[in-house]
ZAVEX-518727 format. One line per field, with one value per atom (N, C-alpha, C): x, y, z. Coordinates in steps of 0.05 Angstrom, whole numbers, plus 5000, padded with zeros to 4 digits. Example, Ala and Ser with C-alpha at 12.3 -4.5 7.8 and 13.67 -1.06 7.14 Angstrom:
// ZAVEX-518727
X <- (5264 5246 5264 5257 5273 5258)
Y <- (4886 4910 4934 4955 4979 5001)
Z <- (5156 5156 5156 5142 5143 5157)
// end
This chain:
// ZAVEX-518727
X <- (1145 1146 1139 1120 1109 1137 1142 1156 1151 1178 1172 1161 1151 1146 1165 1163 1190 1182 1165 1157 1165 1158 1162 1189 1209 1229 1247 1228 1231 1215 1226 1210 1207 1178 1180 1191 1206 1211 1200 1196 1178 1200 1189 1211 1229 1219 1235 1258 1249 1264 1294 1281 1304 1327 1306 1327 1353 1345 1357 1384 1367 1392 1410 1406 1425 1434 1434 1451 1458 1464 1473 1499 1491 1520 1529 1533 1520 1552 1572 1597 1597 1577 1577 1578 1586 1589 1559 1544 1519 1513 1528 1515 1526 1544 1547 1532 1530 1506 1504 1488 1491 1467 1483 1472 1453 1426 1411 1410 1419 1406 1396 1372 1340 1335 1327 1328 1294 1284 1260 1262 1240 1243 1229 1219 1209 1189 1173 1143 1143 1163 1168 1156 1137 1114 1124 1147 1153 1177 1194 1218 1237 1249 1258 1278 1285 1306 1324 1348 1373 1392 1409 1449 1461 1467 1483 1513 1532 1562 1579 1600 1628 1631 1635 1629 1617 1586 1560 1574 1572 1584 1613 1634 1660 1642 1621 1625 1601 1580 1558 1582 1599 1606 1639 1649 1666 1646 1626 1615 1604 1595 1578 1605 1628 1643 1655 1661 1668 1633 1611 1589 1591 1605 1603 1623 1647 1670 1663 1644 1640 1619 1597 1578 1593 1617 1627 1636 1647 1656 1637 1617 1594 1580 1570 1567 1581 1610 1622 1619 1618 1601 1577 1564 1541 1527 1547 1549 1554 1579 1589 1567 1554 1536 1509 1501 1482 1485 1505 1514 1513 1522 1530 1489 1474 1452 1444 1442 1430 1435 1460 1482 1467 1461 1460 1423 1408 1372 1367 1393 1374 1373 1344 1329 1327 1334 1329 1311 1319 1292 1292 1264 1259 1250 1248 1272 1301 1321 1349 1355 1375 1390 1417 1439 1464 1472 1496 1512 1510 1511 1513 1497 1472 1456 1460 1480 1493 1524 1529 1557 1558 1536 1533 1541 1523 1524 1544 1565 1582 1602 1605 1621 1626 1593 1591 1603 1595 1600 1638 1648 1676 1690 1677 1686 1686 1657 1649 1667 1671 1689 1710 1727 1761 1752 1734 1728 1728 1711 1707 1735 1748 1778 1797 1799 1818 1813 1787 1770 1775 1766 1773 1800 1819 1842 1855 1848 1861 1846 1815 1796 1813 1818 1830 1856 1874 1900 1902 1875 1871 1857 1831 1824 1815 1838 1852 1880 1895 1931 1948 1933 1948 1934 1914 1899 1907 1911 1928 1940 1967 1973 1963 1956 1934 1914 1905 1871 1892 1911 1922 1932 1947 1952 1932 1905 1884 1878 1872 1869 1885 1909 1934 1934 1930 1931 1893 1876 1853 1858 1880 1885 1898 1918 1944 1926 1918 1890 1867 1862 1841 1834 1819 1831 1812 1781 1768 1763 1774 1787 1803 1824 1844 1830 1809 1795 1781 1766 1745 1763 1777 1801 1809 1820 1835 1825 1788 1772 1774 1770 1768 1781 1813 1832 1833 1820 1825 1796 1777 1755 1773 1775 1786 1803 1824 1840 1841 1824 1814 1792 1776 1744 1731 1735 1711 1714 1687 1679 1692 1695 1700 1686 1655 1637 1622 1629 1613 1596 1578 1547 1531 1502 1486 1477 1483 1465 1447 1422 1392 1398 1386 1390 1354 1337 1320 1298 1274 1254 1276 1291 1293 1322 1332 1359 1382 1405 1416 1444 1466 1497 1510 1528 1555 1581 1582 1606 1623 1640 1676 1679 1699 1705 1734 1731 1764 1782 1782 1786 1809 1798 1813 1822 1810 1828 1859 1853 1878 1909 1896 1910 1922 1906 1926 1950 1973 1990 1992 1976 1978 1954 1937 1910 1922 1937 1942 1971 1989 2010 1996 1979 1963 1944 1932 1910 1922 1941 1963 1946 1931 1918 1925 1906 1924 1922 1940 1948 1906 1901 1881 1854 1853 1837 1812 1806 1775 1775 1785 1773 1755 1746 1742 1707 1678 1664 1656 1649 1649 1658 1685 1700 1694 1677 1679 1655 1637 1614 1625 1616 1630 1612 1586 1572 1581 1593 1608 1632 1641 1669 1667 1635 1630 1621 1609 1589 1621 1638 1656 1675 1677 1700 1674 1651 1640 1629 1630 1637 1654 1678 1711 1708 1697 1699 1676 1651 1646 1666 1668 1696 1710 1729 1745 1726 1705 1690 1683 1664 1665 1687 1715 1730 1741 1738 1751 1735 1701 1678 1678 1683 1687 1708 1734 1749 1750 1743 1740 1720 1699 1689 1688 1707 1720 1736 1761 1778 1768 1742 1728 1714 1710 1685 1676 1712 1703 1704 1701 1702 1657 1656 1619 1613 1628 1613 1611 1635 1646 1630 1622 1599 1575 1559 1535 1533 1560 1554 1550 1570 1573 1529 1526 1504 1479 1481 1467 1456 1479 1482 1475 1470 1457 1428 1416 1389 1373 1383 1366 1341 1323 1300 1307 1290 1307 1308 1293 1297 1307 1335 1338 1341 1327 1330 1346 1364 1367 1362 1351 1345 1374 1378 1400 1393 1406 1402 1427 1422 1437 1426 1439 1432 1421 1424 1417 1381 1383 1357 1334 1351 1335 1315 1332 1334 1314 1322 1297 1281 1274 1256 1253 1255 1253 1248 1267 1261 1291 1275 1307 1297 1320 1323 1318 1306 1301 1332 1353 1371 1373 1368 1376 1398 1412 1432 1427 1457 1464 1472 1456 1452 1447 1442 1440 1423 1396 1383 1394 1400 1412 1435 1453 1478 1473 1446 1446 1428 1415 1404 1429 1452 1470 1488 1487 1505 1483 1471 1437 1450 1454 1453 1477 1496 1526 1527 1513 1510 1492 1470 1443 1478 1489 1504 1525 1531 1551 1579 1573 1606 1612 1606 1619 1596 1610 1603 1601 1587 1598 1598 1592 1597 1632 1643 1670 1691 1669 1687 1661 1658 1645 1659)
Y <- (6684 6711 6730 6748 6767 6788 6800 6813 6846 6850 6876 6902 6926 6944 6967 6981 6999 7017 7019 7035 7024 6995 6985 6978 6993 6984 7015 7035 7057 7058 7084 7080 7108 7135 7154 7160 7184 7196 7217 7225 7251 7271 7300 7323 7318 7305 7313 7285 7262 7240 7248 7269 7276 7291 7307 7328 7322 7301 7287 7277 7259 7242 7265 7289 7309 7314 7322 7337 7316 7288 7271 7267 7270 7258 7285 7305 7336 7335 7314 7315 7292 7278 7264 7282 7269 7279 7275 7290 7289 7260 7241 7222 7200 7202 7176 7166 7131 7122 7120 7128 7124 7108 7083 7063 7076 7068 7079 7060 7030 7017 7013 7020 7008 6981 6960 6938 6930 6916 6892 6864 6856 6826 6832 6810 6820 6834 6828 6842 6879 6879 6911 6937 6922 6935 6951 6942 6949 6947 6948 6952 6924 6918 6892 6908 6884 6886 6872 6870 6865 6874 6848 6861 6852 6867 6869 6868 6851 6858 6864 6873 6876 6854 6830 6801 6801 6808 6809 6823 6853 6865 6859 6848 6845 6821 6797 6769 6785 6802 6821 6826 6844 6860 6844 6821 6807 6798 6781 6766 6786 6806 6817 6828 6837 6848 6823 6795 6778 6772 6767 6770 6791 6814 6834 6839 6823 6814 6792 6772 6754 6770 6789 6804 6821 6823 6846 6830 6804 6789 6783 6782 6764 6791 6814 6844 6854 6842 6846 6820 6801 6781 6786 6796 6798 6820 6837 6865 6849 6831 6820 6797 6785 6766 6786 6806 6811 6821 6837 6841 6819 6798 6774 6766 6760 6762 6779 6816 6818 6822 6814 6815 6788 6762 6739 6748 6764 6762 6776 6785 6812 6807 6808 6796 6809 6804 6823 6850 6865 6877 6888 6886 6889 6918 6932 6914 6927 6911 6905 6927 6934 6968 6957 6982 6977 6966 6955 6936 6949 6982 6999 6993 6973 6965 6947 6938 6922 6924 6951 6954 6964 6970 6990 6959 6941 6905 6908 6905 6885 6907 6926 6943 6943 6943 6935 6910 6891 6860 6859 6865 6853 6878 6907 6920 6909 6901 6894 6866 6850 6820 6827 6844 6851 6874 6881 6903 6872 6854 6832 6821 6807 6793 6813 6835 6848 6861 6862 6861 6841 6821 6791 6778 6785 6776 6798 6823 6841 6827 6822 6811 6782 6759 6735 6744 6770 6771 6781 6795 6811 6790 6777 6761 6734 6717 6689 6684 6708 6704 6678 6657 6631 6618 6626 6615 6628 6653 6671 6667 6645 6633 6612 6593 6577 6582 6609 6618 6635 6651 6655 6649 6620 6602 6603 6589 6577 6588 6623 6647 6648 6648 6651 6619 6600 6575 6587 6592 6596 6619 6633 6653 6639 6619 6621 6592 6575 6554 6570 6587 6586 6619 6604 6634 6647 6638 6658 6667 6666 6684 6696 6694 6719 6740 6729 6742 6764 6754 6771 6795 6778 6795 6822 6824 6833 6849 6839 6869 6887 6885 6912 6928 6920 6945 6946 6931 6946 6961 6957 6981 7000 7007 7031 7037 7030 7047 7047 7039 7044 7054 7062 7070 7068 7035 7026 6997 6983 6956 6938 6922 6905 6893 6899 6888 6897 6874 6870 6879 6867 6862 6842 6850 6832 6809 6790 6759 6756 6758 6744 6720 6698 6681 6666 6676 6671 6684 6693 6714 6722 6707 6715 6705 6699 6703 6718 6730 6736 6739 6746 6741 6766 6776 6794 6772 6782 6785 6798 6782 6803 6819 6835 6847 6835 6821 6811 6824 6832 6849 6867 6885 6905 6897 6868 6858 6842 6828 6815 6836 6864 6883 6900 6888 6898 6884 6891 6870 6868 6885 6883 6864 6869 6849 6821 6823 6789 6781 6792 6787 6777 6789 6779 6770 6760 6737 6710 6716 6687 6672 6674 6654 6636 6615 6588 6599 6591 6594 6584 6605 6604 6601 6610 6603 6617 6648 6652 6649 6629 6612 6601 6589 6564 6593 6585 6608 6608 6583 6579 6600 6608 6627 6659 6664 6686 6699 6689 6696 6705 6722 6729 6720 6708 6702 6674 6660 6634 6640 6671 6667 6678 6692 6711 6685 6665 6641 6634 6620 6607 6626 6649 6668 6670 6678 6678 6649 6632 6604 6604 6612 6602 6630 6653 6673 6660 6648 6639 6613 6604 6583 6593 6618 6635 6635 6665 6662 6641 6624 6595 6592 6582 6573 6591 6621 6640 6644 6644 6640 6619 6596 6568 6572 6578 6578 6601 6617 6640 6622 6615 6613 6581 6563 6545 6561 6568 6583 6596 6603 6622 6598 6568 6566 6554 6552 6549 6573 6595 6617 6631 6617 6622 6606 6567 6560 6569 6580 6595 6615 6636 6656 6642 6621 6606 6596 6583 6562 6588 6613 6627 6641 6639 6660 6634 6614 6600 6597 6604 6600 6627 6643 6667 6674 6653 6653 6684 6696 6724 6723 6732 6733 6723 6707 6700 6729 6745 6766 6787 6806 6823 6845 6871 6892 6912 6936 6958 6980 7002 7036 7038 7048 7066 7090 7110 7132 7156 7167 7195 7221 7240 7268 7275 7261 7280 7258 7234 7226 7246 7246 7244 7283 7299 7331 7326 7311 7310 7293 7269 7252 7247 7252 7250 7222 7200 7171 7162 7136 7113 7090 7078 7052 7025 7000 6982 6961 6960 6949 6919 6904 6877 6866 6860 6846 6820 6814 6778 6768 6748 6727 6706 6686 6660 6652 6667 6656 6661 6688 6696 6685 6678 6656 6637 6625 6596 6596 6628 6619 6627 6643 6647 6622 6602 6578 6557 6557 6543 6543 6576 6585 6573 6573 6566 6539 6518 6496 6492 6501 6508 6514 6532 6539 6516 6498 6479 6494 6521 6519 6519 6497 6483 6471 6446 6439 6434 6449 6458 6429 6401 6375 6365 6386 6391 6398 6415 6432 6437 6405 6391 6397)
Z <- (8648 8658 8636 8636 8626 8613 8589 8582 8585 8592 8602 8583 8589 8579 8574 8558 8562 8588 8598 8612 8644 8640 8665 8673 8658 8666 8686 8691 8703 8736 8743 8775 8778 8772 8780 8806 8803 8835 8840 8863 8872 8879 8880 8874 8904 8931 8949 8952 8934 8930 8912 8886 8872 8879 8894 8912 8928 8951 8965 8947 8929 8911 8900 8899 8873 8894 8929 8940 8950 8959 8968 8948 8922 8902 8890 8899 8886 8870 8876 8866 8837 8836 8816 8784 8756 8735 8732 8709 8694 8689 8673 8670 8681 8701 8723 8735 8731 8749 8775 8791 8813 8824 8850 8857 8876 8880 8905 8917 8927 8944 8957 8932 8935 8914 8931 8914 8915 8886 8889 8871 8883 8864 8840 8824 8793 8788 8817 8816 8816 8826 8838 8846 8860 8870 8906 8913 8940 8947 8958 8963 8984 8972 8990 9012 9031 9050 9043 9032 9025 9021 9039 9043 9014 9016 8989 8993 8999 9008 8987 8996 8976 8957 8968 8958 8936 8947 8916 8893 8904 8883 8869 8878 8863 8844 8853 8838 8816 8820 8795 8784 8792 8773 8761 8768 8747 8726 8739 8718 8695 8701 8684 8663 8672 8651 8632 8654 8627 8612 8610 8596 8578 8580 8565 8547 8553 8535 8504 8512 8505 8484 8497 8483 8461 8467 8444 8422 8421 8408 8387 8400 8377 8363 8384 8362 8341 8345 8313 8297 8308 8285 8271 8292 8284 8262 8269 8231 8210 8212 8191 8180 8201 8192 8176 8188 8181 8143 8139 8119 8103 8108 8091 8081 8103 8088 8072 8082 8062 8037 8039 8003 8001 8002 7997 7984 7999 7989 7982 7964 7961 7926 7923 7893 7867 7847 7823 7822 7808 7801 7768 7765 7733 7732 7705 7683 7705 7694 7708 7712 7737 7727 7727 7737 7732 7747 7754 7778 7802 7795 7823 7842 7843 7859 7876 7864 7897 7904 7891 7905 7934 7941 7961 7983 7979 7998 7998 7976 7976 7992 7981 8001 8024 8039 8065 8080 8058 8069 8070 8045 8053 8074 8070 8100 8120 8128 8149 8165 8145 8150 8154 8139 8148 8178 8183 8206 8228 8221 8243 8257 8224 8227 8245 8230 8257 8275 8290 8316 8335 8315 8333 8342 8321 8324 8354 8357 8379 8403 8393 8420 8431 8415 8426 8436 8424 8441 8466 8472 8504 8520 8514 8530 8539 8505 8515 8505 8516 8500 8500 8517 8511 8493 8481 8453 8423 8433 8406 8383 8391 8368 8351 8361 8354 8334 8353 8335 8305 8302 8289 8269 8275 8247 8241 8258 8239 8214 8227 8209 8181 8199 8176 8150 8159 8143 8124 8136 8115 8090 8102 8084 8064 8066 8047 8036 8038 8025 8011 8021 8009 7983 7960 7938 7946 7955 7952 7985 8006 8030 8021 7997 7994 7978 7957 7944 7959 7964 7982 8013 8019 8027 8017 8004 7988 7966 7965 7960 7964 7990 8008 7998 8007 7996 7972 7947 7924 7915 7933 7928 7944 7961 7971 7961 7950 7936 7902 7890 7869 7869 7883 7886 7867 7868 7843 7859 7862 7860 7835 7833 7805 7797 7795 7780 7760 7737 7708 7706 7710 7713 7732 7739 7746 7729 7740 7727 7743 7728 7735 7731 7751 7738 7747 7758 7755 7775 7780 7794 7824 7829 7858 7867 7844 7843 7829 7839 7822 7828 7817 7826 7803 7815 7810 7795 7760 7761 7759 7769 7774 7748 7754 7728 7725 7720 7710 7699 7676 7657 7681 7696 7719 7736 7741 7772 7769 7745 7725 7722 7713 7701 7735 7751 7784 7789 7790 7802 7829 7846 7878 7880 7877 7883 7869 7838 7832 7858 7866 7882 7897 7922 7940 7936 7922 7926 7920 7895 7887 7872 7853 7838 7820 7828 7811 7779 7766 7736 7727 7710 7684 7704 7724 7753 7734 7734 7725 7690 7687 7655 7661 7689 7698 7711 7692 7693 7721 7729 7756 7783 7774 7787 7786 7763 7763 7780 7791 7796 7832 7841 7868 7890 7897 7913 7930 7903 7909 7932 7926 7942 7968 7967 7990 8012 7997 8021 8035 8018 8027 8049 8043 8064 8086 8088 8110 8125 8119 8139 8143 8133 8149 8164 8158 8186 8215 8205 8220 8237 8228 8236 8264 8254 8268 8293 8284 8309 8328 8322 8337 8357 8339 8359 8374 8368 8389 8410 8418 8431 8444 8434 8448 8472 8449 8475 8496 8486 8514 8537 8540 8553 8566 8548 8571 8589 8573 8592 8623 8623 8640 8657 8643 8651 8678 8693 8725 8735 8724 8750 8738 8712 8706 8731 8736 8750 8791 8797 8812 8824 8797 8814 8811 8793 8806 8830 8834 8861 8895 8886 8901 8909 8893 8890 8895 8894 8895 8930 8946 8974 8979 8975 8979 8981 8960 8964 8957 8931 8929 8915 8909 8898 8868 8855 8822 8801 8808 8791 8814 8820 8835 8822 8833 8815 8837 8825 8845 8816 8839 8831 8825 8799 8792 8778 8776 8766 8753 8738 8741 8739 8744 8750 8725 8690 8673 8677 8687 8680 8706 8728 8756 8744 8729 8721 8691 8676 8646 8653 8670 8666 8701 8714 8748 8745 8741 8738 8748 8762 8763 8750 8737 8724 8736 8742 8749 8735 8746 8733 8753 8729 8735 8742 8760 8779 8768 8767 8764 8782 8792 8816 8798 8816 8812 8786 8787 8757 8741 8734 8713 8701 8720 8714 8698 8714 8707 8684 8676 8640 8626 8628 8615 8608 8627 8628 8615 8615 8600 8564 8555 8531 8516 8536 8527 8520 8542 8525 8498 8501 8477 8448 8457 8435 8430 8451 8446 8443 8466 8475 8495 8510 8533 8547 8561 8577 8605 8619 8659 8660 8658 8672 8676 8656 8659 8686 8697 8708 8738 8745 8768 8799)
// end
């Protein structure tokens, strides 16, 4: 199937079409959507005939809000991930400048991870609370194992409340690599950052330790970790009522792509346009339940 255009994803209306629609909802707010049920299939060249029941809509609109639960989950992964790259590629430059050139990453990156961890942790208590404790130890046991999750941890708050990074200098260590070290010297001389991180006796003697890229790879796999299993299990938990609205929608028989006209008063007044919004039916289920295995979290042969 041909990808859409930004353009084609609109439907001009004519002035006595708009009209109609503003004094029909004339009680609606500015930017509430309002459903026109007017539906087509992908081609959308003409207007279909289709019932649409209470039914349709309660099983569109569960599924779509747990899809959109599951979507929020991974959008805060997905800051934190992106961060973590581009702290990880981002390449020398000659001749060298000061460290300040990647405090700005690193800032972002261990924000961004403690922004994820206690995102995620409120997300698994609202919408899988019999997984909560579980996903929690896990959390809690990676913390108290591991130095450089407390490390990297435990940045955060001591850039913020020292408003200074704790890094040395840049090490080149060759055209297209390069690594941060710590400043020891200041982080040693904290007793809140040494209380809470708990380091083993004579730990950055050991030069190995002092370099911080080492501790950033390792805290972002065990956040990836977290995520995983909190994603996994959400959507077993869910995953007879995913197969539930397929089988439902399957017996319905709607066009594989269903679209309806939606609109609001600020688009119908600046742009005299309705939206071509895609409805979840049966295809769409069944590439969403496609992806989940592709991702290896879960399996519908389960839940037969």
């Amino acid at each position: 199937m041909r990808k859409e255009k930004f353009e084609d994803q609109f439907k001009k209306l004519t002035t006595s079409e708009i009209d109609k629609i503003i004094s029909k909802y004339s009680n609606y707010p500015m930017d509430k959507f309002i459903r026109l049920n007017i539906f087509y299939d992908q081609n959308k060249d003409k207007p279909l005939k289709v019932s649409i029941t209470n039914q349709d809509r309660k099983n569109m609109d569960d599924f779509t809000k747990f899809r959109h639960k599951g979507y929020a989950a991974y959008s805060i992964f997905d800051i934190e991930n992106q961060a973590f790259h581009l702290l990880m590629k981002q390449k020398p430059e000659f001749p060298p400048r000061a460290p300040d050139t990647g405090n700005k990453l690193i800032l972002d990156y261990v924000s961004d991870a403690k922004v994820f961890l206690d995102a995620t942790k409120n997300w698994v208590k609202k919408n899988i609370p019999n997984y909560f404790d579980e996903w929690d130890n896990i959390r809690k046991n990676l913390y108290s194992t591991s130095v450089s999750y407390r490390i990297c941890y435990n940045l955060r708050n001591y850039v913020q409340h020292k408003m200074y990074v704790p890094i040395s200098s840049v090490v080149v260590f060759s055209s297209d690599k390069l690594d941060y070290k710590l400043d020891i010297g200041n982080l040693v001389d904290d007793n809140q950052f040494l209380n809470k991180v708990a380091l083993p006796k004579d730990y950055f003697k050991d030069s190995n330790n002092v370099y911080l890229k080492k501790h950033i790879v390792i805290y972002h796999n065990q956040i990836h970790y977290l995520y995983l299993l909190a994603m996994r299990k959400y959507f077993i938990a869910k995953g007879k009522n995913i197969k539930c609205w397929h089988d439902y929608f399957a017996k319905r028989e709607f066009p594989s792509r269903l679209y309806e006209l939606i609109t609001t008063k600020n688009m119908l007044l600046n742009e005299g346009v309705a939206e071509f919004s895609l409805l979840d039916t049966h295809d769409t289920i069944q590439e969403f339940m496609d992806q989940l295995v592709k991702w290896k979290f879960v399996d519908f042969k389960d839940f037969v």
